[in-house]
N, C-alpha and C positions, 0 to 999 in steps of 0.2 A: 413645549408641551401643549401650548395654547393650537399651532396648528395641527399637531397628529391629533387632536379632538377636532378641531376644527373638519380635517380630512376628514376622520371617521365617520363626524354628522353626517357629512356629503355623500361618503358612500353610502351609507347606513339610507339617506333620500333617495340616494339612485336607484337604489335595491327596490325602497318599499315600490318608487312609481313604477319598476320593471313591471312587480306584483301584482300593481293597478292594472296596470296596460294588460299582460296577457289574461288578466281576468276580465276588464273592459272587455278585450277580445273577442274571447268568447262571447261575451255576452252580447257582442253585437252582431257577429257570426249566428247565435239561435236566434234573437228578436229579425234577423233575415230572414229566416226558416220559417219562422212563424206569421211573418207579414206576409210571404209568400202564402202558405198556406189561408189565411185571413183572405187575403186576393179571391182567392181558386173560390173560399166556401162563398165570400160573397157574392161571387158570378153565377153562383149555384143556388142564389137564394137563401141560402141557409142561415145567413147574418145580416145585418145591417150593416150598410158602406160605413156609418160612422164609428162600430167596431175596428175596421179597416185601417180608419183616418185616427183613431185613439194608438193604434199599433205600428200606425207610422209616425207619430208625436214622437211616440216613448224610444223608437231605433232612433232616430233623430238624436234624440236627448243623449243616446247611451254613446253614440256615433263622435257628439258633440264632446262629452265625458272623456272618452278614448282621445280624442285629438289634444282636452289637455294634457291627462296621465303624460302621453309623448313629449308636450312641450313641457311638463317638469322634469323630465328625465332629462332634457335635455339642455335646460338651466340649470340643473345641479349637475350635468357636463361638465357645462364652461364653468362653473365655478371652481369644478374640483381642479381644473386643466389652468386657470389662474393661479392659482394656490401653489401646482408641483410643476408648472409651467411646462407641463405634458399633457395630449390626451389621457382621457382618464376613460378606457374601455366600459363599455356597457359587462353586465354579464351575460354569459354565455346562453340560459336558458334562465327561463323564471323558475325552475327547480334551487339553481343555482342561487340567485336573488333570494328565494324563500328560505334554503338553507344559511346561510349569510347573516340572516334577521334571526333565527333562530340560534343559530352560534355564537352571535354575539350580546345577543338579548342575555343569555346566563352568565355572562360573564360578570365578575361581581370585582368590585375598585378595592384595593387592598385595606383592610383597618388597622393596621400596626405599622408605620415605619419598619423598613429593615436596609440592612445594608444591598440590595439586589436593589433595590427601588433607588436609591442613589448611585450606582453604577449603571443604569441604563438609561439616569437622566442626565443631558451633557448641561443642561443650567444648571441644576445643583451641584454639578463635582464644578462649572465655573464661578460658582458661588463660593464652593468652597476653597480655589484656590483665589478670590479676590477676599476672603476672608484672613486667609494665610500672609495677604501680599500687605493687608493693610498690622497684622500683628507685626510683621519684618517694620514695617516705617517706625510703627512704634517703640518698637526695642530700637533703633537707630537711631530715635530721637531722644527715648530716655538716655543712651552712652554717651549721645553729643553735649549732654548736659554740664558735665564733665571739661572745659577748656583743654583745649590738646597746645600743652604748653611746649614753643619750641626755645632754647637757648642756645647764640650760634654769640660767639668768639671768635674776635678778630684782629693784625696787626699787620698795618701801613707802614712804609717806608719808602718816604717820596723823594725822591734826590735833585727835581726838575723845580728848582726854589723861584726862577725867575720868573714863572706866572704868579706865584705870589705864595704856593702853597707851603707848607711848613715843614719842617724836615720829622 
């Protein structure tokens, strides 16, 4: 049980950084747009170069941002791919990523015990049969309490008297 949550965090990580990234993405896709554009006005007079050099700060930073988004996706890879000792796929589109988070976000942990919930866990039914195995010892050991008496009955007749035995 410990790692299908274990898994789940992981995908649940790879998903959100997918999220990061193609929004990073964009985001660094327009702040190119617009440094571009910041270029052109300042050639034109229309701004001051240090408008320019603030609007290249900020792509930079967004640039820098994007590069980790990518290197957390891709540590919660190799973890997930340690874990089920497989690659563990990106998803397909940040569609896919954003639905994912949102699918499993509502999903809500069970409040009552029932019988489904222990058939789909294989440590509780081995729980429950090392529960059963230790009641058997028990009952074995309270029957052995009991002496298991045997009475065996016997008669010799030895005819070979010269080693000394007795007839």
């Amino acid at each position: 049980a410990d790692r299908f949550f274990d898994v789940m965090l992981i995908i649940g990580r790879i998903a959100v950084g997918q999220l990061r990234e193609g929004i990073l993405a964009e985001q660094v896709e327009e702040s190119t747009r617009l440094l571009d554009l910041a270029r052109a006005r300042a050639d034109h007079g229309e701004i001051a170069r240090m408008a320019v050099d603030t609007t290249e700060a900020e792509t930079a930073r967004i640039s820098t941002t994007l590069a980790q988004a990518r290197t957390d996706v891709e540590t919660a890879r190799a973890e997930c791919a340690a874990i089920l000792t497989t690659d563990c796929p990106r998803f397909a589109s940040v569609e896919d990523a954003k639905n994912f988070l949102q699918r499993e976000s509502g999903v809500s942990l069970p409040s009552a015990w029932n019988d489904e919930i222990e058939r789909r866990r294989p440590d509780i039914s081995a729980l429950g049969a090392a529960i059963r195995a230790a009641e058997e010892r028990a009952t074995l050991a309270r029957r052995q309490a009991i002496p298991d008496v045997t009475l065996r009955g016997g008669y010799t007749y030895d005819t070979y008297v010269a080693s000394g035995n007795q007839r």
